[in-house]
TILO-472670 format. One record per residue (C-alpha): x, y, z; residue number from 1. Coordinates in pm, 1 decimal. Layout:
<recs>
REC         x         y         z  num
REC         X         Y         Z  NUM
...
</recs>
This chain:
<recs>
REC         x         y         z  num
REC  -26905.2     101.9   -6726.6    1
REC  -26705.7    -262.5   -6852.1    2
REC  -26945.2    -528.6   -6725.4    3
REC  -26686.4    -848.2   -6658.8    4
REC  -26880.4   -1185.6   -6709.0    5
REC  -26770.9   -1454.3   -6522.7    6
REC  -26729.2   -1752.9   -6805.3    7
REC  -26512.7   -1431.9   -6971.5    8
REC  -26307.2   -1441.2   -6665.2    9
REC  -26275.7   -1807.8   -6595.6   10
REC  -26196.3   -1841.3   -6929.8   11
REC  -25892.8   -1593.9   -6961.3   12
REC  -25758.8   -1755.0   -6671.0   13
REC  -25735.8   -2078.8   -6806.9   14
REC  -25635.5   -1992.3   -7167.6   15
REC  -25369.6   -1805.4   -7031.7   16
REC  -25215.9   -2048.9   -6798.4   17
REC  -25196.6   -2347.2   -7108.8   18
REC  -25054.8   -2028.5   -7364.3   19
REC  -24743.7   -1999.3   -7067.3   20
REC  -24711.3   -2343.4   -7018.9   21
REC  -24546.5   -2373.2   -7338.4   22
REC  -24490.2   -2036.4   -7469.0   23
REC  -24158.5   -1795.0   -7351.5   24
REC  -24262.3   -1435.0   -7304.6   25
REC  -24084.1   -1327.1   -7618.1   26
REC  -23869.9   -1044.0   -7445.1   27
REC  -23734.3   -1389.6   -7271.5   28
REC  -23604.3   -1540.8   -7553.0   29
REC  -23450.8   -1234.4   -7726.8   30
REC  -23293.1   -1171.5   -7411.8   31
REC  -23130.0   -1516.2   -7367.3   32
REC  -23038.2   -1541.9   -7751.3   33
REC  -22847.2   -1245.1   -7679.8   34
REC  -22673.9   -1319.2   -7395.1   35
REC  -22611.0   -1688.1   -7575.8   36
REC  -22434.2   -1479.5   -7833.3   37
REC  -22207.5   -1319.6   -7663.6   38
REC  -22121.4   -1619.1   -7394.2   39
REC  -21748.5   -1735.8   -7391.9   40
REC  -21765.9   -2059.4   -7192.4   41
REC  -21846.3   -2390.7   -7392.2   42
REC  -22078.5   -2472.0   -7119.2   43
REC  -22279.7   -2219.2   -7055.2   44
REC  -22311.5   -2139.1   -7402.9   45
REC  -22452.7   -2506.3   -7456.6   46
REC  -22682.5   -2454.5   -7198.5   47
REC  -22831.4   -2173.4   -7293.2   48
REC  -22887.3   -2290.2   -7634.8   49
REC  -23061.7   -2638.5   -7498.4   50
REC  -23310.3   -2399.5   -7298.1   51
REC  -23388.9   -2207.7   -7645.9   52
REC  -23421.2   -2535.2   -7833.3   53
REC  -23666.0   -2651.7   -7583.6   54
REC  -23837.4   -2358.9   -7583.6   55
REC  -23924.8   -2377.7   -7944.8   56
REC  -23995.8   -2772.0   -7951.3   57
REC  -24273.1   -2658.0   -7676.4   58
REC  -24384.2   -2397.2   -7874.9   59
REC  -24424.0   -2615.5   -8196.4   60
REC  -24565.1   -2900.5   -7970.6   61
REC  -24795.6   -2764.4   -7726.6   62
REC  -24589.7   -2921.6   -7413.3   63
REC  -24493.9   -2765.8   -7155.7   64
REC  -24152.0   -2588.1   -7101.9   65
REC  -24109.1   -2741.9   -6752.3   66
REC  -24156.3   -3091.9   -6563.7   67
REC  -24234.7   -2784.2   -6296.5   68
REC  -24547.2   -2620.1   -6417.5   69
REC  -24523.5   -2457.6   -6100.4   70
REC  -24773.7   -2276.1   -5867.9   71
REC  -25021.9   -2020.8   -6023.5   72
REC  -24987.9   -1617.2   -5880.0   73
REC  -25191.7   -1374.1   -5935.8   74
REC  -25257.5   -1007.1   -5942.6   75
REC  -25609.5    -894.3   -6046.7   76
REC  -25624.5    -503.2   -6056.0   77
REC  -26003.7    -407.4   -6092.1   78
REC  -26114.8     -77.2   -6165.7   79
REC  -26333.0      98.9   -5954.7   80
REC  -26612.5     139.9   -6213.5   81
REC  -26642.7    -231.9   -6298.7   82
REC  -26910.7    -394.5   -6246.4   83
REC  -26960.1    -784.3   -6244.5   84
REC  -27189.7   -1074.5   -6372.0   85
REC  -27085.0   -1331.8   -6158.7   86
REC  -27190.8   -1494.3   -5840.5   87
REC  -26827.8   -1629.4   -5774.1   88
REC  -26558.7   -1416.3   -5562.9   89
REC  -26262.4   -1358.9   -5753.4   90
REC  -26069.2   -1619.6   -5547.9   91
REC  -26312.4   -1870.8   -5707.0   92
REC  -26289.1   -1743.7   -6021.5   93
REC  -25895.1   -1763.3   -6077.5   94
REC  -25933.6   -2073.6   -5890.8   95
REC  -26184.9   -2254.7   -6118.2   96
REC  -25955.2   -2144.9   -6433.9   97
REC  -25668.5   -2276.1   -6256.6   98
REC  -25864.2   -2648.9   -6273.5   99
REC  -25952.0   -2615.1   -6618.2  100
REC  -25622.7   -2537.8   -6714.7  101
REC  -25427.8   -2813.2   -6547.7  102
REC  -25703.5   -3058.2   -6627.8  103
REC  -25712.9   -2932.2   -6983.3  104
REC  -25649.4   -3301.5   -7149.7  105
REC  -25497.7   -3156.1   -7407.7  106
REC  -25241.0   -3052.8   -7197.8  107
REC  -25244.1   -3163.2   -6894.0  108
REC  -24993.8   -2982.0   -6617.4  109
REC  -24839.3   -3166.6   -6303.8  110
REC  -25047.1   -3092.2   -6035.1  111
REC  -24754.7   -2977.1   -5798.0  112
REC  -25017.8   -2792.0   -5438.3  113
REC  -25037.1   -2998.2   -5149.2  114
REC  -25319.9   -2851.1   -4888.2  115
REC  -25197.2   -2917.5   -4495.4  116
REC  -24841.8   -2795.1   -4515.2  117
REC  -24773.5   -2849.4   -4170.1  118
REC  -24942.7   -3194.8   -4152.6  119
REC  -25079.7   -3455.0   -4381.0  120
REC  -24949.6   -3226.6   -4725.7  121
REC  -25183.3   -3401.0   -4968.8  122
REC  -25253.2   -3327.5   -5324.1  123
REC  -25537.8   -3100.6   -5389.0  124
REC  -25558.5   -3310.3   -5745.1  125
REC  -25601.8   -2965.7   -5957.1  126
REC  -25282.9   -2738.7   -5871.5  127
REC  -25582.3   -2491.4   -5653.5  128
REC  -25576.5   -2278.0   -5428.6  129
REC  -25412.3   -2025.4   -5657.3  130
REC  -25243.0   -1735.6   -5460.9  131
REC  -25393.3   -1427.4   -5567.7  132
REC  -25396.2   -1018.7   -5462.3  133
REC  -25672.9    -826.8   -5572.1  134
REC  -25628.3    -422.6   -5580.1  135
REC  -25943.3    -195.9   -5629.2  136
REC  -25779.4      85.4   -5884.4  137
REC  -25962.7     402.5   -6099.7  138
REC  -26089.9     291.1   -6384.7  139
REC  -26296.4      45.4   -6549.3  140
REC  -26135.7    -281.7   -6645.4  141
REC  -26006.4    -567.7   -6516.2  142
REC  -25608.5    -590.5   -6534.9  143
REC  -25457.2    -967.2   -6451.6  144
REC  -25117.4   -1056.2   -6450.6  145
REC  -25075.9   -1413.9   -6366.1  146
REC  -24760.2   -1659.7   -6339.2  147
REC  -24683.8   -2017.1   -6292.3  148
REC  -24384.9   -1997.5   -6052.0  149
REC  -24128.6   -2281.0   -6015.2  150
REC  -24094.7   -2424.0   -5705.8  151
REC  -23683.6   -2477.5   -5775.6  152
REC  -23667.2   -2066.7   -5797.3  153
REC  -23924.9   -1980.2   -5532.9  154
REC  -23759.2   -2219.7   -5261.9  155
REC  -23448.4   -1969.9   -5303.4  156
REC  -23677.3   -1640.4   -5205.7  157
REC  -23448.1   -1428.3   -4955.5  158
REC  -23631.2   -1201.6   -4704.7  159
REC  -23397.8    -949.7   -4451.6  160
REC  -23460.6    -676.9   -4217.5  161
REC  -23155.8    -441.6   -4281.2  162
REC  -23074.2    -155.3   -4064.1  163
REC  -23136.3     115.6   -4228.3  164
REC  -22737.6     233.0   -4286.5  165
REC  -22733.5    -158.4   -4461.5  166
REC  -22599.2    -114.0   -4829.9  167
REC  -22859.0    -284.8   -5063.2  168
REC  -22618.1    -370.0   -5329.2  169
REC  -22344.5    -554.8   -5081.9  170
REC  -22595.4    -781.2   -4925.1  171
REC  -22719.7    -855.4   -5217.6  172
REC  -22384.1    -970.1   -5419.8  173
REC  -22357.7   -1162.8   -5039.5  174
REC  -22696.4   -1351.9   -5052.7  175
REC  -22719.8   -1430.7   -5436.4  176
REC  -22421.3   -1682.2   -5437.1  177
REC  -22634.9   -1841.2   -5157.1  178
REC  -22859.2   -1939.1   -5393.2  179
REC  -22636.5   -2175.2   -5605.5  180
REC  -22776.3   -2289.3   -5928.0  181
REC  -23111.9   -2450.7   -5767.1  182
REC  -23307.7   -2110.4   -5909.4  183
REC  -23182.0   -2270.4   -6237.8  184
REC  -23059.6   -1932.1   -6370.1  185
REC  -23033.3   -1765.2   -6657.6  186
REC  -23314.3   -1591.9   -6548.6  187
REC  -23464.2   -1264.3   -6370.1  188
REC  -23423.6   -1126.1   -5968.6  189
REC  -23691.3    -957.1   -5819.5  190
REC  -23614.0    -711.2   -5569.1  191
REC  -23857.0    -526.6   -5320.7  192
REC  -23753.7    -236.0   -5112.6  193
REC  -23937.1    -106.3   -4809.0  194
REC  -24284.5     -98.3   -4689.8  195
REC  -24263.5    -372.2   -4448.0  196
REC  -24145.9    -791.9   -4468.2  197
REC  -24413.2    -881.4   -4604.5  198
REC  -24487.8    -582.0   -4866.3  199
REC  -24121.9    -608.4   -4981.1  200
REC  -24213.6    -974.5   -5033.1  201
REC  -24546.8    -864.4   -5265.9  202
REC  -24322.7    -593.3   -5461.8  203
REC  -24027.6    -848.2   -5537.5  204
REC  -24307.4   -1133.7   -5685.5  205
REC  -24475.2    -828.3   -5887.3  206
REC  -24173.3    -714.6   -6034.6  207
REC  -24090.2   -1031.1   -6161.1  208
REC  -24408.4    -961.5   -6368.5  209
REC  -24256.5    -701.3   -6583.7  210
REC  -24117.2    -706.2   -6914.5  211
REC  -23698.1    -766.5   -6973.0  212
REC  -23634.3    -437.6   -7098.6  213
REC  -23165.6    -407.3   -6893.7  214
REC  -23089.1    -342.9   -7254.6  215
REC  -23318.8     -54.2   -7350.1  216
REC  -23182.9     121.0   -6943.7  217
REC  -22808.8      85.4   -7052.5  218
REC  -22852.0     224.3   -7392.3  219
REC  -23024.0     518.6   -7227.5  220
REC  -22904.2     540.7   -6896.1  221
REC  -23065.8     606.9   -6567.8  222
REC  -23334.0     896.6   -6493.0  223
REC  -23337.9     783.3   -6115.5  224
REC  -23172.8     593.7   -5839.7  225
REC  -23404.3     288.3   -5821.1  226
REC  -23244.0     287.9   -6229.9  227
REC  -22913.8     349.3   -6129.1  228
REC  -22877.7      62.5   -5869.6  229
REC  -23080.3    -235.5   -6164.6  230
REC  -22777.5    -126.9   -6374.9  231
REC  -22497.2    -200.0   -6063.5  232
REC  -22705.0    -487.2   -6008.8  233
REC  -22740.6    -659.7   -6292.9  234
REC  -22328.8    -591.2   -6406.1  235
REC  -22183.1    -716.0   -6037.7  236
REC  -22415.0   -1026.9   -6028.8  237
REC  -22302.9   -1108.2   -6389.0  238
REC  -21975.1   -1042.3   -6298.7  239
REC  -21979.5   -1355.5   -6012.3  240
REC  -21999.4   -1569.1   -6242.8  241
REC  -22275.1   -1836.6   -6133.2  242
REC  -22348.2   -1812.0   -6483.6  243
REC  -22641.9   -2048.4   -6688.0  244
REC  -22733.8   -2329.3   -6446.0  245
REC  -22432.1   -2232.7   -6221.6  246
REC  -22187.7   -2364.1   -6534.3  247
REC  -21968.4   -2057.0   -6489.6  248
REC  -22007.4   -1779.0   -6780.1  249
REC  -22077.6   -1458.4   -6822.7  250
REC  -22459.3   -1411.2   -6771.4  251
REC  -22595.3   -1485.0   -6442.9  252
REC  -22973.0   -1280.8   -6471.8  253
REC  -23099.8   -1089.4   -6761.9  254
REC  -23258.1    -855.8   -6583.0  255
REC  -23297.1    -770.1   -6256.3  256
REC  -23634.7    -568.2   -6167.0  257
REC  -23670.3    -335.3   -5851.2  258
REC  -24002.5    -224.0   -5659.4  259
REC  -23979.6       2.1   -5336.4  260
REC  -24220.9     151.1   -5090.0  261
REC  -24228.2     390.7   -4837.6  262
REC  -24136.5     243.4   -4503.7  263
REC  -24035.1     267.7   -4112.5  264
REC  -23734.1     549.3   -4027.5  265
REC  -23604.1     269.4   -3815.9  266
REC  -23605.8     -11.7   -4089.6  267
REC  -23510.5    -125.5   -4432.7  268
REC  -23625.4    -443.0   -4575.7  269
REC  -23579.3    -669.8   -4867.6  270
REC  -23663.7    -959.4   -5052.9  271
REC  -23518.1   -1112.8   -5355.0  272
REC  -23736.0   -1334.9   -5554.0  273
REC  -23571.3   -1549.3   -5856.1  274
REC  -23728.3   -1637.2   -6177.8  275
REC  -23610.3   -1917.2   -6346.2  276
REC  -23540.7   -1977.8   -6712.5  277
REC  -23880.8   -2169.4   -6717.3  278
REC  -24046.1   -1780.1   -6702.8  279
REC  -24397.1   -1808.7   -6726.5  280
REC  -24607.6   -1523.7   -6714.6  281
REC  -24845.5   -1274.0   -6868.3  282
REC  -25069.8   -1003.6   -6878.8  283
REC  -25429.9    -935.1   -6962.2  284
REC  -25708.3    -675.8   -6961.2  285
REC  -26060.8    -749.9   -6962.7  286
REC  -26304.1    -463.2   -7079.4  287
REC  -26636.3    -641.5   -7124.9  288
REC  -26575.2    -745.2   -7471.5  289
REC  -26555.0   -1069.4   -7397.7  290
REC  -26237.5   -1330.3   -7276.9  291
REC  -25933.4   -1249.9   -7343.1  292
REC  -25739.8   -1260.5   -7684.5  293
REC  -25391.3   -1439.1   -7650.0  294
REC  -25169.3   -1389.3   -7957.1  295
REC  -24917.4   -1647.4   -7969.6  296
REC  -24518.3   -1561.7   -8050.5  297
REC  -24452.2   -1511.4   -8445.4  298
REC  -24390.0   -1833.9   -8608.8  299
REC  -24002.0   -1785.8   -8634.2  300
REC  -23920.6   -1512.5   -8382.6  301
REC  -23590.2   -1369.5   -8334.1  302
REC  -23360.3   -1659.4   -8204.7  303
REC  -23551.1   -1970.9   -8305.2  304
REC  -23548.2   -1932.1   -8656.1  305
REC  -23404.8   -2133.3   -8874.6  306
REC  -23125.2   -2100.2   -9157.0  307
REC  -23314.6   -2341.5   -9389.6  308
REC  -23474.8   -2191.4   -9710.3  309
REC  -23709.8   -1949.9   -9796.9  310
REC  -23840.8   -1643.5   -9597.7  311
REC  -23666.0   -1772.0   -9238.9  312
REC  -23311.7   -1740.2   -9430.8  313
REC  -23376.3   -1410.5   -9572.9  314
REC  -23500.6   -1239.4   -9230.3  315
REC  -23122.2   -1338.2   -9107.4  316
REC  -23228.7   -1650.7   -8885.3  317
REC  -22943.5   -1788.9   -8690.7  318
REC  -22878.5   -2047.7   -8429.1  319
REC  -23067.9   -2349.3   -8519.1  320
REC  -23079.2   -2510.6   -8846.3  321
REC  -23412.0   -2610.8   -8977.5  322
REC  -23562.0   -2953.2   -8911.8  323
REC  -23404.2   -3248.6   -9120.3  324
REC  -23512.4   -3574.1   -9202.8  325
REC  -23127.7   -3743.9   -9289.7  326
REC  -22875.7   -3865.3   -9059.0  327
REC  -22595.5   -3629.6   -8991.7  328
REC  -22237.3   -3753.2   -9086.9  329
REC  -22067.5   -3915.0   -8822.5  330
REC  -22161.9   -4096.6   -8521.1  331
REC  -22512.3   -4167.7   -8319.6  332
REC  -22532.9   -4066.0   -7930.1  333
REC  -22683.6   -4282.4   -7654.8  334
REC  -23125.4   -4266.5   -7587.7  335
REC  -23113.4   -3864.4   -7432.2  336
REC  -23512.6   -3831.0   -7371.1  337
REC  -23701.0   -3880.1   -7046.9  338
REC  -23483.1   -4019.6   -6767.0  339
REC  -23248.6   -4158.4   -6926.2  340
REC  -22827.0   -4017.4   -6943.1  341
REC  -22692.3   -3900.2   -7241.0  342
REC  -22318.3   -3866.1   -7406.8  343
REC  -22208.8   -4171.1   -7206.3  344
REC  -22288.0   -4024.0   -6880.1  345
REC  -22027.4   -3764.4   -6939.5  346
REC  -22398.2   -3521.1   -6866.5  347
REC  -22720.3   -3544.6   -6728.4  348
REC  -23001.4   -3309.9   -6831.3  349
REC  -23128.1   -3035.9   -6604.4  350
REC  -23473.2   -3171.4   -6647.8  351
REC  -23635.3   -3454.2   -6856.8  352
REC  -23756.1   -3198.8   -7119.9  353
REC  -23407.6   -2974.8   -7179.5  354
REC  -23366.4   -3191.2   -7468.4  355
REC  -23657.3   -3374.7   -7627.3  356
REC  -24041.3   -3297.6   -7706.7  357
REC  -24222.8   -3490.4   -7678.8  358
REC  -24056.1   -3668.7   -7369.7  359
REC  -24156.9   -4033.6   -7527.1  360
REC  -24029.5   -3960.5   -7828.0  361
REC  -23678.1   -4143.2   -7865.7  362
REC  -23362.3   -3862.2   -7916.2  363
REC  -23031.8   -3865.1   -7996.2  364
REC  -22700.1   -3667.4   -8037.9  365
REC  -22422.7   -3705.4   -8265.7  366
REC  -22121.8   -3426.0   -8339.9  367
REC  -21998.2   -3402.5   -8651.0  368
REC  -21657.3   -3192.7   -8759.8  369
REC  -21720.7   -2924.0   -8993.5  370
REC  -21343.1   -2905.0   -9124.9  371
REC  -21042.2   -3122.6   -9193.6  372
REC  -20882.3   -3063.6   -8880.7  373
REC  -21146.3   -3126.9   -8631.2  374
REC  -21149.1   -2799.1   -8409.3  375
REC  -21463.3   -2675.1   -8529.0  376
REC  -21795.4   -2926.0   -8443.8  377
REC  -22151.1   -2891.8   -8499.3  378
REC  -22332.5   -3085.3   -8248.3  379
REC  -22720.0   -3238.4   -8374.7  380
REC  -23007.4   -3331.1   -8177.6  381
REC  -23245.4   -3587.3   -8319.2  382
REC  -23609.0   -3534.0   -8125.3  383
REC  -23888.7   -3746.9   -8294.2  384
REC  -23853.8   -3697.3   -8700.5  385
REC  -23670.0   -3372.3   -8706.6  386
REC  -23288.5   -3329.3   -8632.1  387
REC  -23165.9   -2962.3   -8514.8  388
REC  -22797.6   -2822.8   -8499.6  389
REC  -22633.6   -2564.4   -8314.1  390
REC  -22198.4   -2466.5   -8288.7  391
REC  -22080.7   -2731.4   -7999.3  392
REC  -21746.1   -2766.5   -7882.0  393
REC  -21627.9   -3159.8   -7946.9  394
REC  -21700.1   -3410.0   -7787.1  395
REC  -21649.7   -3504.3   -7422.6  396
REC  -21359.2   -3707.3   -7374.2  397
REC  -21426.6   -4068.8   -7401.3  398
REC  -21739.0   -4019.9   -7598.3  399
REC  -21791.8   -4343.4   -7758.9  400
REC  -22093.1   -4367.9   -8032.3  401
REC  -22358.0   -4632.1   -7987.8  402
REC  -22431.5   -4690.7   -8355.7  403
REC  -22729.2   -4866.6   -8446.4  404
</recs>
């Protein structure tokens, strides 16, 4: 019989709401690396590789990935054997390491949950009441997974009541352009099927829980329907083309995860819940051994590495170059960090970190040509000390530098 203190508890909680604050789940980032690899358009493809720069600048800084650090879910699965030292309900416990975690000084989140709704919606000053769902299951441990959902993605939940001869797969290809590019995609769909509205609603937030795993189905196929209809999913809503922050391009979602229940002969619902490419989440199990043990992503994992020297160049790193302390030839870029525009206002970021960490920190851009005739550019990024550099295409028309 696990006994589950309640410091051991509170603490998980708030360790692991700092660890996905700034850390990707790492099945996120070797998705989008891939899909940045094989992206045609200029624009998505730039896009996509400023949402894996600033996940690595988070990582290496301790900041979070998101301006957003969103509201905190989560689904505690105890077992039916457990028994607990605490004299706090499980509410108050998830609750209580949601305030340490936002508070943390350290790394303090943006307290986003506003009690009174309806009325007076004022700040509850430390991101609580978490939302969570507690499920009593065999065993004995405590299973958590908990997320810190955006509220850019979650404003674009759909919920429907199709008849029951409705075809899943049409009204879904009919809501998702709905959505536009406010869900700030690439990212994941949650889908729940049956039980009732508001059990389709649970199973489409849970889902969004599990690991990115499209590739591993296509390479071996489908052993069911609910498999068959993620992979006509996932290639027709790639196939719109929304693509990464509605830019256009080939990859809309990198995975799109389906949960179903039972339900009424004379109904069919759905939901559709959107992760965006901010995905925080993770998953624990407490046996009585004490908190929780969080390992962090490897130091160099599989499209952040770097093709400097040493061991990163030998594993095969690609995409970024490794940090450099020299100008770049040619020309400097206008002030990109916090609020301000960038490349002459030809852009604006997507958020005030999908460029520079730390956000204080001043940043800029310059393109250089990497051969005589000026059709292939590199494009750097200058955040504190360190410059980075990724494949661009050239400059926007009527970039001007802003040398200094």
């Amino acid at each position: 019989m696990a006994v589950i203190k309640q410091q051991d508890f509170i603490d998980s909680i708030a360790d692991a709401l700092q660890f996905i604050s700034y850390y990707h789940p790492l099945d996120f980032v070797q998705a989008m690396t891939q899909a940045y690899e094989r992206e045609e358009s200029p624009a998505a493809k730039d896009a996509m590789a400023q949402i894996l720069i600033n996940s690595r600048m988070s990582a290496e800084g301790h900041r979070p990935l998101c301006q957003d650090t969103g509201i905190v879910t989560c689904f505690v699965k105890i077992g039916m054997q457990v028994q607990w030292q605490a004299e706090m309900t499980v509410q108050e416990m998830v609750d209580e390491g949601t305030r340490r975690a936002y508070l943390n000084p350290d790394n303090p989140l943006r307290l986003s949950i506003l009690a009174d709704p309806a009325g007076s919606r004022k700040n509850t000053r430390d991101n609580t009441p978490a939302v969570v769902h507690v499920e009593m299951v065999k065993g004995d441990q405590v299973e958590v997974h908990i997320a810190a959902k955006g509220g850019g993605s979650e404003n674009k939940s759909k919920l429907a009541m199709l008849d029951p001869s409705d075809s899943v797969v049409d009204w879904v290809l009919k809501t998702v352009p709905t959505m536009g590019a406010g869900w700030c995609p690439p990212g994941m769909l949650g889908i729940g099927i049956g039980g009732t509205a508001e059990k389709a609603a649970l199973m489409a937030k849970e889902a969004l829980m599990e690991s990115i795993d499209i590739q591993e189905l296509q390479a071996r196929g489908p052993a069911n329907g609910e498999e068959a209809l993620r992979l006509e999913l996932f290639d027709k809503i790639n196939r719109l083309g929304i693509g990464a922050q509605g830019l256009g391009g080939l990859t809309t979602v990198l995975d799109v995860k389906i949960k179903s229940a039972p339900t009424h002969a004379v109904a069919k619902p759905i939901a559709m819940i959107p992760n965006c490419a901010a995905t925080r989440h993770i998953h624990f199990t407490l046996d009585g051994s004490g908190p929780a043990q969080l390992t962090p992503p490897a130091p160099c994992p599989p499209g952040l590495r770097s093709p400097g020297k040493g061991p990163s160049r030998r594993a095969g790193c690609s995409l970024m170059a490794s940090a450099r302390r020299r100008s770049p030839p040619g020309r400097w870029g206008r002030p990109c960090c916090s609020r301000a525009r960038y490349l002459q206002g030809a852009m604006q970021p997507t958020s005030a970190s999908a460029i520079c960490w730390p956000a204080a920190s001043p940043c800029r851009m310059a393109w250089t040509s990497t051969d005589a005739s000026s059709t292939t550019w590199a494009r750097w990024i200058r955040c504190a000390t360190k410059w980075w550099v990724l494949p661009a295409p050239p400059p926007p028309p009527g970039w001007t530098s802003s040398a200094r």
